[in-house]
KOLSE-781904 format. One record per atom (N, C-alpha, C): residue in one letter; atom name; x, y, z. Coordinates in pm, whole numbers, plus 32768, in hexadecimal, padded with zeros to 4 digits. Layout:
rest / atom / c1 / c2 / c3
a / CA / X / Y / Z
...
# end
This chain:
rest / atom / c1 / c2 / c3
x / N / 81F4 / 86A5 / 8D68
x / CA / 818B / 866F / 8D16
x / C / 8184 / 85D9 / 8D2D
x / N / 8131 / 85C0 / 8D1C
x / CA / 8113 / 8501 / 8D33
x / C / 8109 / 84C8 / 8CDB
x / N / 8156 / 8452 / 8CAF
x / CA / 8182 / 83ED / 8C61
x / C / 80BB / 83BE / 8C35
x / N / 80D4 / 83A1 / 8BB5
x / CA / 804E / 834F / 8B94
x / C / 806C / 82D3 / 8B94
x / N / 7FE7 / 82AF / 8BB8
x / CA / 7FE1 / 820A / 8BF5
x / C / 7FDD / 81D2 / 8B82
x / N / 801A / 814D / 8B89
x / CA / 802D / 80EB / 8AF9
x / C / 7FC4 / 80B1 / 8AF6
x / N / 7F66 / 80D3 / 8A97
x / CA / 7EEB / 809C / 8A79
x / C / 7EEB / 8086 / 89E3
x / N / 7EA7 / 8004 / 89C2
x / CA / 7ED6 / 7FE2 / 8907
x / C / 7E9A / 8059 / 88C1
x / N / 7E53 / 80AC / 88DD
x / CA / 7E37 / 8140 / 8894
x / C / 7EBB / 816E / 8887
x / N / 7F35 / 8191 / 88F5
x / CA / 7F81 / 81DD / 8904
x / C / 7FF6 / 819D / 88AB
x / N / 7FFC / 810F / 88B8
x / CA / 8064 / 80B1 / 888D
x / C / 806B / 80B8 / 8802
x / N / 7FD5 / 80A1 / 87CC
x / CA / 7FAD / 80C6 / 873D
x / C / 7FE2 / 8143 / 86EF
x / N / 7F93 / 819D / 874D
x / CA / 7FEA / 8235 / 872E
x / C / 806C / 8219 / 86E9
x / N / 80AE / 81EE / 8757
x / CA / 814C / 81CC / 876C
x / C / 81A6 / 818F / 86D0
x / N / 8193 / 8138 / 86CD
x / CA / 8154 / 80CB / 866A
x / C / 815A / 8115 / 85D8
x / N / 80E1 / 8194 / 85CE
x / CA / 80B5 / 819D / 8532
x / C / 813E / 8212 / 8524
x / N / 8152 / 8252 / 85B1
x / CA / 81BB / 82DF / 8589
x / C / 8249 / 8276 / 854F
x / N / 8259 / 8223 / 85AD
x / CA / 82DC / 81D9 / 8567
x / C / 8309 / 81A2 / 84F2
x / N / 8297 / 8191 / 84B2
x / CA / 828B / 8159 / 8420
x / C / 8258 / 81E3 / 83B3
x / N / 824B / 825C / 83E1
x / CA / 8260 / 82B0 / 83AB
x / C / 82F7 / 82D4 / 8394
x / N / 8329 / 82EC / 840A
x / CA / 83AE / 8344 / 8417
x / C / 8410 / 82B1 / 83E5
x / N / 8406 / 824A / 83FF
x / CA / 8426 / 81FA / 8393
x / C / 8440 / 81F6 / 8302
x / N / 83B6 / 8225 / 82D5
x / CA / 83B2 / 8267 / 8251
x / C / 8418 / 82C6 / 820E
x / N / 8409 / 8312 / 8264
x / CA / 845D / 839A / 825E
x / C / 84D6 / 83BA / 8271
x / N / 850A / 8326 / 827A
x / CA / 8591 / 8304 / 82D9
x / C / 85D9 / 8309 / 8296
x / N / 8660 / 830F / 825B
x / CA / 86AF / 8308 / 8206
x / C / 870F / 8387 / 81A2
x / N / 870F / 835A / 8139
x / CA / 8767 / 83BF / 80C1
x / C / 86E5 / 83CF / 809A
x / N / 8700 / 8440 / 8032
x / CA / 86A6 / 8494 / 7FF3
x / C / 866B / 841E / 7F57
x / N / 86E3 / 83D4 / 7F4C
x / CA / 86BF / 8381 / 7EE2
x / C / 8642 / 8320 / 7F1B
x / N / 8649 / 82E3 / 7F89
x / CA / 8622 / 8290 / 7FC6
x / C / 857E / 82D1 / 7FB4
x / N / 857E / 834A / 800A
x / CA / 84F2 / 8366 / 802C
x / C / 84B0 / 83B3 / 7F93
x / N / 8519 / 83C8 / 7F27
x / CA / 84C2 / 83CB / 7E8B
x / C / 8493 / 834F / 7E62
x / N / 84F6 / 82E1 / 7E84
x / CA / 849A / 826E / 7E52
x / C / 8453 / 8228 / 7E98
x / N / 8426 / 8253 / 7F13
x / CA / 83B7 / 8229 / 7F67
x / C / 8349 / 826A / 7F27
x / N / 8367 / 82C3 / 7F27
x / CA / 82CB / 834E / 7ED9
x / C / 82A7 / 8319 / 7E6D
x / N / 8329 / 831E / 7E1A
x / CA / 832C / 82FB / 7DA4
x / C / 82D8 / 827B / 7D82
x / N / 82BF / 8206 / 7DB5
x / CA / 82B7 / 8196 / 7DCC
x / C / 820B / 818F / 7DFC
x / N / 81DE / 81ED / 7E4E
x / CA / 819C / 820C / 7E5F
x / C / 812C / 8247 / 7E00
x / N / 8144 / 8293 / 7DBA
x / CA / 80EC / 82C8 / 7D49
x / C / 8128 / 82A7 / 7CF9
x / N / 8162 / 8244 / 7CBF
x / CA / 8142 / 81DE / 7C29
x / C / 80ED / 8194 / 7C75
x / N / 80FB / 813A / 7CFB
x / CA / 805B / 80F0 / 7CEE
x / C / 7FF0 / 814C / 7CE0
x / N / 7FC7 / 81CA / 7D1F
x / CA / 7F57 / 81FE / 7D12
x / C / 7F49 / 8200 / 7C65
x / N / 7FA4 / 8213 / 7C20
x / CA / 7FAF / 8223 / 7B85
x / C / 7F75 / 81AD / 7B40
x / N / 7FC5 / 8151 / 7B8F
x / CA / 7F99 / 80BD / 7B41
x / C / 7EF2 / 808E / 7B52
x / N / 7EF7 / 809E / 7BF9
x / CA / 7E5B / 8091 / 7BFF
x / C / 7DED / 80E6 / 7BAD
x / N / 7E15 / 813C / 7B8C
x / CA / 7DB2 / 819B / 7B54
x / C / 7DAD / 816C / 7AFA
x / N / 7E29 / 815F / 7A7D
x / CA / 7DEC / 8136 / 79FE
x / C / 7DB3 / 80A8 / 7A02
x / N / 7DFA / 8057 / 7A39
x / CA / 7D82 / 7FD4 / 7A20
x / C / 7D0D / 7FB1 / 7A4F
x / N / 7CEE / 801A / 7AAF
x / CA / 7C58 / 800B / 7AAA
x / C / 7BFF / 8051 / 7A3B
x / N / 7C7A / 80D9 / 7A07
x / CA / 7C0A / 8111 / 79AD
x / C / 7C3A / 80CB / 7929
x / N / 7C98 / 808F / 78F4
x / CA / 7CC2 / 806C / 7863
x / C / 7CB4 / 7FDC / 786B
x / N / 7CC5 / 7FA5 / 78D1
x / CA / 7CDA / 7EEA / 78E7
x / C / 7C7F / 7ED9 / 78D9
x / N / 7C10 / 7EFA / 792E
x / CA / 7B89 / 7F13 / 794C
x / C / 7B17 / 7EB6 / 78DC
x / N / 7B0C / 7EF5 / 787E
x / CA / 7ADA / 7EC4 / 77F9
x / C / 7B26 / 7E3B / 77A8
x / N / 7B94 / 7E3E / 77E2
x / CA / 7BBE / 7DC9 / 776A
x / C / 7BE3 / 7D6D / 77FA
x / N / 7BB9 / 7D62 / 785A
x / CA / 7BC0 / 7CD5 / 7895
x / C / 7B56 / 7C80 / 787E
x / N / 7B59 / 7C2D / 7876
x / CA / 7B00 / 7B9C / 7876
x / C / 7A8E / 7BAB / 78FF
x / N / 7A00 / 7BC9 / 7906
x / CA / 79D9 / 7BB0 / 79A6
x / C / 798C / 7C3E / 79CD
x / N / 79E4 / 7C9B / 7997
x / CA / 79C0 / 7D13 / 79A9
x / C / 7A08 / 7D53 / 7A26
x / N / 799B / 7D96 / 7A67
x / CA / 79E1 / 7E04 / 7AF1
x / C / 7A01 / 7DAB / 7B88
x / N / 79A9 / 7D0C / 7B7E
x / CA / 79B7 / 7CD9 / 7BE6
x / C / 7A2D / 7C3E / 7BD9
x / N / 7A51 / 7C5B / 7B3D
x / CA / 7AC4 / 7BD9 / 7B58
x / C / 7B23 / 7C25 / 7B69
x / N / 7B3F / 7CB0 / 7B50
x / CA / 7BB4 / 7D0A / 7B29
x / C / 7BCF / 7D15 / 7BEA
x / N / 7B94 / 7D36 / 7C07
x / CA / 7B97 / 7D86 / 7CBA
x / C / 7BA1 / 7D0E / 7CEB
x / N / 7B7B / 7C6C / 7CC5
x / CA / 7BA0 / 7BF2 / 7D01
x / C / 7C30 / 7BD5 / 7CEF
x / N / 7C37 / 7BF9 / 7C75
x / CA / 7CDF / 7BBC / 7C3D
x / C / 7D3F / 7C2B / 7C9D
x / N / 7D48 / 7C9A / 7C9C
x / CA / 7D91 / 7CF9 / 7CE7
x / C / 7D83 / 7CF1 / 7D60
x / N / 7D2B / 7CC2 / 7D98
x / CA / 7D2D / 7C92 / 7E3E
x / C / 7D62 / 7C4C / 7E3F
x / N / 7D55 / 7BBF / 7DE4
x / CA / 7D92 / 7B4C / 7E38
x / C / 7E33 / 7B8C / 7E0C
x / N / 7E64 / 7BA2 / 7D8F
x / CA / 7ECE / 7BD7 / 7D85
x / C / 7F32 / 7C1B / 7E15
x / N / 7EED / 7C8D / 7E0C
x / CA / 7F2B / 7CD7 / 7E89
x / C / 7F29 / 7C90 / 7F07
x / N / 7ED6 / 7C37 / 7F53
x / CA / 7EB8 / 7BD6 / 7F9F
x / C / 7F3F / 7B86 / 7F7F
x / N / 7F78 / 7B6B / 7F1C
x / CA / 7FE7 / 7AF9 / 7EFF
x / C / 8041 / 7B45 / 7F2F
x / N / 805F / 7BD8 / 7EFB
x / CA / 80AC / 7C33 / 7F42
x / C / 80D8 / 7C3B / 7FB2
x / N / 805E / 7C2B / 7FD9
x / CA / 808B / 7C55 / 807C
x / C / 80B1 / 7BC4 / 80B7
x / N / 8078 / 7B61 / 80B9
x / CA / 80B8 / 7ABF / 80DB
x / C / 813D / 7AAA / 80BB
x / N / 814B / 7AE6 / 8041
x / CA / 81E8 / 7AD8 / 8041
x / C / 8266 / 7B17 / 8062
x / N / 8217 / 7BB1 / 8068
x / CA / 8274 / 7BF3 / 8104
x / C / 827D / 7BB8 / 816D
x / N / 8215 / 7B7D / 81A7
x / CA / 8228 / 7B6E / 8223
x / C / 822D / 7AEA / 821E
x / N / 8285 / 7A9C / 81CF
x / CA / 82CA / 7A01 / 81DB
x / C / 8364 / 7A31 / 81BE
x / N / 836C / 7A83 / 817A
x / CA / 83FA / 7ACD / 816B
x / C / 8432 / 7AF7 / 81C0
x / N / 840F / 7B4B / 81E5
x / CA / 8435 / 7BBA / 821B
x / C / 8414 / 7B8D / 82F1
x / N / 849D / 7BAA / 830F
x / CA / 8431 / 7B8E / 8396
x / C / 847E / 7C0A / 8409
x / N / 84C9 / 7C48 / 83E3
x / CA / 8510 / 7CAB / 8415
x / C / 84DA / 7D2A / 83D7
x / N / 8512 / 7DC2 / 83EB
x / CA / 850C / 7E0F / 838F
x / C / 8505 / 7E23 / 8306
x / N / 84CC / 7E39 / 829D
x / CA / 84B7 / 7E1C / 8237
x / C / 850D / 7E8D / 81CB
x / N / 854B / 7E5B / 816D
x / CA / 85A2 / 7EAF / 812C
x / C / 8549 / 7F1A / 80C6
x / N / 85EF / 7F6C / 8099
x / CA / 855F / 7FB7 / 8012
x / C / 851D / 7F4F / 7FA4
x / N / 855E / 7EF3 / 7F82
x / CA / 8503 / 7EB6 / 7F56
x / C / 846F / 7E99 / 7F4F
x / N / 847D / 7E63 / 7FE0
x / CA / 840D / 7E4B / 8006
x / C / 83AC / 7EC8 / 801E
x / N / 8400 / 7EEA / 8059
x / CA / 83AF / 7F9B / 806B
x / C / 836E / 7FCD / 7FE5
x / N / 83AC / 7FC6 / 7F7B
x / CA / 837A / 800F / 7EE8
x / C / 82F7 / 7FA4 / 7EB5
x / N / 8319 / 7F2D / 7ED9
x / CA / 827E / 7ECC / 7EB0
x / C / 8231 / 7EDD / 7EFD
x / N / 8245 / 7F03 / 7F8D
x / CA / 81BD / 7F1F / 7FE5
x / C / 819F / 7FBD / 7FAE
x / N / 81DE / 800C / 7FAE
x / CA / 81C2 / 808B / 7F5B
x / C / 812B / 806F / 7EE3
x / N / 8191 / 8046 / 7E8D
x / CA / 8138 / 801C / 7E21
x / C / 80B8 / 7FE0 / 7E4B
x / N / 80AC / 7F76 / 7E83
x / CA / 8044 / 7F37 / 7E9D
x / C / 7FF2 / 7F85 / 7F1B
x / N / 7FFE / 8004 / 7F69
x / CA / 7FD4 / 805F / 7F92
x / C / 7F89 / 80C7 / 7F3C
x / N / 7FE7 / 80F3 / 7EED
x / CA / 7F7D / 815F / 7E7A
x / C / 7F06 / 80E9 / 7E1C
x / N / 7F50 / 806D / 7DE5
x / CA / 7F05 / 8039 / 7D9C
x / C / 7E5F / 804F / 7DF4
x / N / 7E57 / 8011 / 7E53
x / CA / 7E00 / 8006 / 7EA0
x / C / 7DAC / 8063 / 7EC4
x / N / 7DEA / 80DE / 7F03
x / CA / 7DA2 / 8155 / 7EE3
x / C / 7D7C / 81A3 / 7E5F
x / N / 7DC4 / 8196 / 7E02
x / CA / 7D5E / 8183 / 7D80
x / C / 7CEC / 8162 / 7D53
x / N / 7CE1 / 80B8 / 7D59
x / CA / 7C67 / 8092 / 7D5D
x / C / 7C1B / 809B / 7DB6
x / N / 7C22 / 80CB / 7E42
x / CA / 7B9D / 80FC / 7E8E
x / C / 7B86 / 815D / 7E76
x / N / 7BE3 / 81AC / 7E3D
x / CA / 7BAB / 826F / 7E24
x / C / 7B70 / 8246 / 7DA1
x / N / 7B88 / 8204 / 7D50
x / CA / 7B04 / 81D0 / 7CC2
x / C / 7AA9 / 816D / 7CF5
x / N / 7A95 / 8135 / 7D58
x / CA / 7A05 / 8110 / 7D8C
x / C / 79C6 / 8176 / 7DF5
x / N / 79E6 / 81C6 / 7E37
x / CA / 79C1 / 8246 / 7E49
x / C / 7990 / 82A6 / 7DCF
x / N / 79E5 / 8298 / 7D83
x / CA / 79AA / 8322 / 7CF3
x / C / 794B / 82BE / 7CB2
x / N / 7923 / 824D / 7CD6
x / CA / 78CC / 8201 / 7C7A
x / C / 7861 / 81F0 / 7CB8
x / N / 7860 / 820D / 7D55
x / CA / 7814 / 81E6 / 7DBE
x / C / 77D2 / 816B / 7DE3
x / N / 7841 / 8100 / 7D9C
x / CA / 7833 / 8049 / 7DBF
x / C / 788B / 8040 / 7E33
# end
């Protein structure tokens, strides 16, 4: 069979499987509180768009400003931290801030904004 040519499609490929099986890597504790970590943000995001929602100041467009730039701080400060492999730590806040995120696009999807 013939080797596939390294093309950034293939590299990419490469790339997203490793940071899966990454994921998956470890003790059983490890990969509950990756999950785990995972859907409390989807949890968290959900309710504050539907319960925060009303009692922020601004309405629907300071709320989705404040949580961007928020998560935006997130991620700047992983990546001033962190410059190697990233621990569970870090792993459980990118978690979180993974579901958070998909939260609020699956409620601007169900809202169709």
């Amino acid at each position: 069979m013939t080797p596939l040519q390294r093309t950034r499609y293939q590299q990419f490929s490469e790339a997203i499987g490793t940071v899966v099986v990454g994921q998956l890597r470890g003790s059983w504790r490890h990969r509950s509180a990756v999950l785990l970590a995972l859907l409390l943000g989807f949890y968290i995001g959900g309710n504050v768009t539907a319960y925060v929602l009303p009692l922020f100041p601004g309405g629907r467009p300071a709320l989705v400003l404040a949580l961007v730039v928020a998560l935006e701080l997130v991620v700047r400060l992983r990546g001033r931290m962190v410059s190697g492999p990233a621990g569970l730590g870090w792993r459980l806040v990118d978690n979180l801030r993974i579901g958070m995120v998909y939260a609020v696009v699956l409620e601007a999807y169900k809202l169709g904004t």
